[in-house]
N, C-alpha and C positions, 0 to 999 in steps of 0.2 A: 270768305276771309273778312276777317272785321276792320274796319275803318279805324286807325291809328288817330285819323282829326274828329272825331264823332265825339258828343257830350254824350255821356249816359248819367242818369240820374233814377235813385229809386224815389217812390213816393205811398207813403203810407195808403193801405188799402184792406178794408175788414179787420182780421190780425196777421195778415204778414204785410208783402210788401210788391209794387211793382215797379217793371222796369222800363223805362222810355229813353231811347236816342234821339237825339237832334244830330244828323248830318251837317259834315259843314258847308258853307261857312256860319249856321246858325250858331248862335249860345245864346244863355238864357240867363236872366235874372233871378235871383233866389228873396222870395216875399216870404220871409217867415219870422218868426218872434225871437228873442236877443236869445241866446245859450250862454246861460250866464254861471253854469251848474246847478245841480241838486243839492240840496243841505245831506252834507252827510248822515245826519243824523237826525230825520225827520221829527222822531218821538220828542226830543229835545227842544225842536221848536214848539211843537204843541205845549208841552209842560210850561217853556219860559213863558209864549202869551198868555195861557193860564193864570202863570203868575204873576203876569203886569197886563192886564186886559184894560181896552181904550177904554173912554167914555165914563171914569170912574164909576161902572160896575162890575162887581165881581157876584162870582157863582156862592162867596160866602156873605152874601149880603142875604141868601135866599137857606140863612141855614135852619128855619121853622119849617121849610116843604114839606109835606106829606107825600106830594106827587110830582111827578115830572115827566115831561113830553118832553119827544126830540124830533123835527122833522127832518130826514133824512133822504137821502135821492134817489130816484130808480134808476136802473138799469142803463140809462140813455147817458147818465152825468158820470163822466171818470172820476168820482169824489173818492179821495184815497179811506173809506173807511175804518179799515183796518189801522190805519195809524190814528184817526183822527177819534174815535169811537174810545178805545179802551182806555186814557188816559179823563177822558172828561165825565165816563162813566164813573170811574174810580172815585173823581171827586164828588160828585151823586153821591155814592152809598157813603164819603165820609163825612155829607151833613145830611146822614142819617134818612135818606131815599133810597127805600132796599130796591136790589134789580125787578120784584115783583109788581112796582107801585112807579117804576120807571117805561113808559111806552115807546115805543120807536114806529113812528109813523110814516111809512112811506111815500114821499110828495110824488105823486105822480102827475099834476095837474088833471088836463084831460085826458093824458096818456090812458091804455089802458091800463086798470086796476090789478097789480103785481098778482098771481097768487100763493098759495104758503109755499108749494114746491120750488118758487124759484126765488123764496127770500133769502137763501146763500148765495145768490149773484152778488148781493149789496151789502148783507151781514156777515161779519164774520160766523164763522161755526160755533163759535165757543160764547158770541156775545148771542147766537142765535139761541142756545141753549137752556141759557139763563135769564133771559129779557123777552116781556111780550111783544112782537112785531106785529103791524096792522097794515094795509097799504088803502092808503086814500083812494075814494071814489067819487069824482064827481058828479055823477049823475043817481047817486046815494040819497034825497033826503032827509033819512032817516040818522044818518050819521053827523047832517051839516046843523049849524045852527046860522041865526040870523044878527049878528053886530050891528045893524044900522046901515045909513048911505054914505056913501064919500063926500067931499064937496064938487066933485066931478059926475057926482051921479052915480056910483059904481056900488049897486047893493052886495054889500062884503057878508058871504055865505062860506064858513068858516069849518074845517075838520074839528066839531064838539071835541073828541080825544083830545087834543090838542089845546081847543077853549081852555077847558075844563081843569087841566092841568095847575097845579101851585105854580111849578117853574118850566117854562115855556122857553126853548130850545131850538136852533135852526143850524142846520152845520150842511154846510156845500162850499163850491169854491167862486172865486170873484176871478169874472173875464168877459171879454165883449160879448155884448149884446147886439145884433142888428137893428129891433127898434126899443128896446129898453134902457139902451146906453150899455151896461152893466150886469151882471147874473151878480149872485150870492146876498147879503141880509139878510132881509126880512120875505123876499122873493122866496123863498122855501117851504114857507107855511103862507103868505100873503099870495100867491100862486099856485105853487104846489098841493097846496092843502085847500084849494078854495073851490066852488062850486063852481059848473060852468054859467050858469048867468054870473057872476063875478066874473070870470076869467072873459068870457063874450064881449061883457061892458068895455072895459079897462083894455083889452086888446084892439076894440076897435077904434082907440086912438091911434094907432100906429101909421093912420095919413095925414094926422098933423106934423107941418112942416118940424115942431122938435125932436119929434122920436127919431133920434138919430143916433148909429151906433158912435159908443165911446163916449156920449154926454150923460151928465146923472144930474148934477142941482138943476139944470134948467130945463130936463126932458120930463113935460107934465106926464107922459105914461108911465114913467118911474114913480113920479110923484105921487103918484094915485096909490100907486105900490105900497111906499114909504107909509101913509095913512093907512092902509088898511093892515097893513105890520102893525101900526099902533094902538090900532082897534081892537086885533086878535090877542096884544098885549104880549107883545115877543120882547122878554126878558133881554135875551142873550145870544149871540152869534160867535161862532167859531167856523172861522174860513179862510183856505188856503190860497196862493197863487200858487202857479204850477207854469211849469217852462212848456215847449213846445214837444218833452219827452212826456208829457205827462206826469213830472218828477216834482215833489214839493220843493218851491223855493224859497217862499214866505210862510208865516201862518198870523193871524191876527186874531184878537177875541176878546169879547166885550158888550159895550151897548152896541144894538146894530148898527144904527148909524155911522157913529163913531166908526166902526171897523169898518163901514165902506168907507168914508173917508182916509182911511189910512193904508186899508190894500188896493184901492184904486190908482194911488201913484206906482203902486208897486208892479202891477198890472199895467199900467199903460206903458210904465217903461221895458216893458217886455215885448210886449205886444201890437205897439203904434211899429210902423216902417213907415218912413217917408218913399215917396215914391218921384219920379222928376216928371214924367210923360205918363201919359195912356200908352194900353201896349194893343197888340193885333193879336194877340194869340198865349191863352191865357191856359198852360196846365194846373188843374187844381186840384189839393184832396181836401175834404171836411177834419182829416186827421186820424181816420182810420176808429177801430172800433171804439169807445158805440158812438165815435160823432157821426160813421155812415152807417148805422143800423137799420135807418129806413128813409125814404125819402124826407119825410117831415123835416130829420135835422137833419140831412145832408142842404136841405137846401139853404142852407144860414153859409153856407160855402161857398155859394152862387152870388148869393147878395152881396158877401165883402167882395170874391172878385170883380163883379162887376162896377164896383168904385173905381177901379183903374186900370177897368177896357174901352177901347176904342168903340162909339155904335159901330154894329156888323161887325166887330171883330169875332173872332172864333175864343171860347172857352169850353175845355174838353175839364169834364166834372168825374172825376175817379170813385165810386162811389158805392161798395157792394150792394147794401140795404139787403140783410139776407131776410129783413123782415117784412120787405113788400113797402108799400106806401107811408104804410105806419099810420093812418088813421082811416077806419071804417068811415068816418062821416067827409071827411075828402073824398075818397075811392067812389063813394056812392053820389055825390056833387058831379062829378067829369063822368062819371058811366053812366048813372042812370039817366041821365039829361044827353048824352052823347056828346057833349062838347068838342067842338072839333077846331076850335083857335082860340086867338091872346084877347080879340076885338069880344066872341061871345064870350067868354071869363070876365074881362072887365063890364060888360054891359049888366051881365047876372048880378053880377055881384056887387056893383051897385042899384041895382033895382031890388035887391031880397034885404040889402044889409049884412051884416057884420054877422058871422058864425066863426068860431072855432072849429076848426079843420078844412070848410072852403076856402077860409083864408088864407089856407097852402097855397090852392090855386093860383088864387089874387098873388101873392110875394112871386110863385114861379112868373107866372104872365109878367107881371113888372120887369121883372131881370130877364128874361128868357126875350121879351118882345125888343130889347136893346140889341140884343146878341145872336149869337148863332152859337147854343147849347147843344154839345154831344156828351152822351150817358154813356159810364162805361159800368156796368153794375152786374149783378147775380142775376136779375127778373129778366123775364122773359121779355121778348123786341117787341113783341104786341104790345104786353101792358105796357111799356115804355113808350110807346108810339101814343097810349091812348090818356097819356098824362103828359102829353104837346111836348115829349121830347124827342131827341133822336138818338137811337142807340146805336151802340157800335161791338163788333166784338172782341177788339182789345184797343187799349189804351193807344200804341204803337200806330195802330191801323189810324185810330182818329185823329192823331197827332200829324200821320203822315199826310192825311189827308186836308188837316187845315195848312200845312206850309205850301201843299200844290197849290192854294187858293190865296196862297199870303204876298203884299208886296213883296218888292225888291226892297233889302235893308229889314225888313218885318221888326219889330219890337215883341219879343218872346218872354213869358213869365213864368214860374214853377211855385205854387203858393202850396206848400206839402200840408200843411194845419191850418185849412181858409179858416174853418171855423172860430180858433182863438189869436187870427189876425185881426190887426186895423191897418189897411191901407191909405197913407194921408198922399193924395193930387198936392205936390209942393215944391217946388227947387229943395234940392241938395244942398246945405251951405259947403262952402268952399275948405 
């Protein structure tokens, strides 16, 4: 018989959904981003920033092109292409850049390299049809070219396709960052498109005290960003905010900068929740697919909850990853070395330095060694066990199992979309 005083809550998980009770006398607090609605009429916004774009530039400034690159996101980024794609292409071929001479480049950073069979995840059919699609490879030299250094030191190795281009294109969506502050810009082609010694350099700022999620002017790991956008010579940006349905709410488009500047408030006001206390017991999703496609970016889910958990408090992380780890050179850092705690991860890893994809390790150990992390995912209990977490086989069970452990009074959280939250530690005003 079901409990008449029981809270049940679903919480985004792969693409459907799951289901967790809190008996009473628990309840829980709801950590997620403002529901402020969808634009009814998405296209509309695109066309209007089209036709008032920040930073006084527009797309008809560029009406001599012969060519045009667009970096665009893989698989992992919910960037609504479909709406976002056919109206800025439109205006391409109406200063005379046919779809042939128009590239679309898939930023995968160091992700893996997309291939043609599963360029309909990201491209429409119809724009797939008619437009060359490419997908970046960082570990390509053949494809990269060399820009120069940063003032940070960061040698910016750049997708040529893209160099090479008249008019240089970047469309994704602007939302927290855990150490970048911010996603969208010039981040699409200035990361996405970049090589991994570039991407190596520039990320292994992310333990200086600035890299901090939801700062951008004064977070130098952005910064470094921002310059090597400028290097690559990225014309123009088109990027959306998006609620926590994954619905366009905003759109901006312009000089890059400029449009961070302008969808960042728009963004934060979505996204920032003040919080009053740390809690004990933290249920989280990354947001469901593809924010939990694979551990890689599920764990940007762990990071923000852990802003406002108690140490030793329990956080149960909801998380399919029907793709496993999500990167071959993490997997093969904790296995083939056998690492078996948070103390040999951080010893490693500062003794070798800074790579892309042990650096998963290093973020989990950080957040994981505060807390008491339970997985509730697709993989198997071994692998899970053998990437220092602890798994569980539902949601329900691990839930039920941190309140057996939880004070009296506990402070309980439910953060359905960690990944496009900011949690701020701060009194409530009155």
């Amino acid at each position: 018989m079901a409990n008449p005083n029981a809270h049940t809550f679903k919480i985004p998980y792969g693409k459907t959904h799951l289901t967790v009770t809190l008996p009473a006398p628990h309840t829980a607090d709801l950590i997620a981003p403002a529901e402020i609605g969808a634009a009814p009429d998405p296209s509309r916004l695109v066309e209007a920033a089209l036709d008032a774009p920040a930073g006084g530039v527009s797309l008809d400034d560029f009406a001599g092109a012969r060519s045009a690159a667009i970096a665009i996101s893989d698989k992992t980024r919910p960037v609504p292409h479909a709406v976002l794609l056919p109206p800025l292409l439109k205006r391409l071929e109406a200063l005379g850049v046919p779809p042939e001479a128009t590239t679309l480049v898939i930023a995968t950073g160091v992700h893996l390299p997309m291939l043609p069979g599963e360029f309909a995840q990201v491209v429409p059919p119809d724009i797939l049809a008619r437009y060359p699609v490419a997908s970046h490879d960082a570990d390509d030299p053949a494809t990269l070219i060399h820009l120069g250094t940063t003032r940070r030191g960061t040698p910016a190795w750049i997708d040529a396709r893209f160099v090479r281009a008249d008019l240089r294109v970047v469309v994704g969506n602007i939302e927290p960052h855990q150490f970048m502050g911010f996603s969208g810009g010039v981040k699409s082609a200035a990361i996405g498109l970049a090589g991994r010694a570039t991407i190596n350099h520039n990320h292994a700022m992310m333990a200086d005290p600035g890299e901090l999620l939801g700062h951008y002017e004064d977070n130098p790991l952005r910064q470094d960003i921002e310059e090597i956008g400028r290097m690559a010579g990225v014309h123009f940006a088109l990027n959306t905010v998006m609620d926590r349905s994954k619905q366009i709410v905003a759109v901006v488009a312009g000089e890059p900068r400029a449009v961070m500047q302008a969808g960042i408030p728009k963004a934060r006001g979505i996204c920032e929740v003040s919080v009053a206390a740390p809690y004990d017991v933290m249920i989280v999703s990354p947001g469901g697919h593809p924010k939990d496609i694979n551990v890689y970016q599920a764990q940007k889910a762990l990071g923000h909850a852990t802003l406002v958990a108690k140490p030793g408090g329990a956080v149960i992380l909801a998380a399919a990853c029907p793709d496993g780890a999500g990167s071959a050179g993490y997997e093969r850092w904790m296995f083939d070395n056998d690492v078996k705690s948070f103390d040999e991860v951080f010893e490693r890893f500062t003794r070798e330095g800074f790579r892309v994809g042990p650096h998963k390790a290093y973020q989990i150990a950080r957040d994981a060694s505060r807390v008491r992390v339970t997985l509730v995912s697709e993989m198997a209990p071994d692998f899970v066990r053998r990437l220092l977490l602890t798994p569980a086989a539902s949601v329900q069970e691990a839930v039920d199992q941190a309140l057996d452990g939880a004070p009296a009074g506990a402070r309980i959280a439910v953060m359905p979309v960690a990944n496009a939250t900011v949690p701020v530690l701060r009194a409530v005003s009155d």
